[in-house]
Phi, psi and omega in degrees: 000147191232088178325320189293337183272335176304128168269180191265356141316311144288003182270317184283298167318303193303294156000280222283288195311333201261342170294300194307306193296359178270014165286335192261028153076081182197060179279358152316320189303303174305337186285320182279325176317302192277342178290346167272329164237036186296315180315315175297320200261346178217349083051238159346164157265130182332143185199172254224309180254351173337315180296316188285329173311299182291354180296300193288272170054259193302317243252324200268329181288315160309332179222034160284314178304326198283319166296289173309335182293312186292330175296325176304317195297318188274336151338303175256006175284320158272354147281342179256004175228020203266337168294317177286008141240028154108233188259341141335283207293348171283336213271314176300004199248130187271293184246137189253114178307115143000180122112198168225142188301000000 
């Protein structure tokens, strides 16, 4: 999509939709949200939505940092415990690796 043909006004919707929609546990949108309008929201020379732009922004960048931390944390808290724990970690495991532990 090319932001520049965009008015700033629909630029301030599109924000606003792609922040809600990362509530439905969908934090790629806040991750596309703030790489798209970073430029708009601290960038730019001042304009009438810039402030509510930069609001979803920060916000959507927060909580995109917030997702990926947990997802990492849980990435490496189950490869590394997932044999002790028994049949929970087989059951949660899509392909159970070959081999011995």
């Amino acid at each position: 999509m090319d932001l520049s043909k965009v008015k700033d006004d629909r630029k301030l919707e599109l924000s606003r939709w792609y922040f809600r929609g990362g509530w439905a546990f969908l934090p790629f949108l806040w991750a596309v949200n703030f790489v798209w309008f970073y430029k708009d929201a601290f960038k730019r020379p001042p304009f009438e939505e810039q402030s509510q732009i930069r609001k979803y922004v920060i916000y959507s960048g927060i909580g995109a940092l917030i997702w990926s931390i947990a997802l990492i944390t849980w990435n490496i808290i189950f490869q590394k415990y997932r044999v002790e724990w028994g049949d929970l970690g087989d059951e949660l495991t899509f392909l159970i690796p070959s081999g011995s532990p």
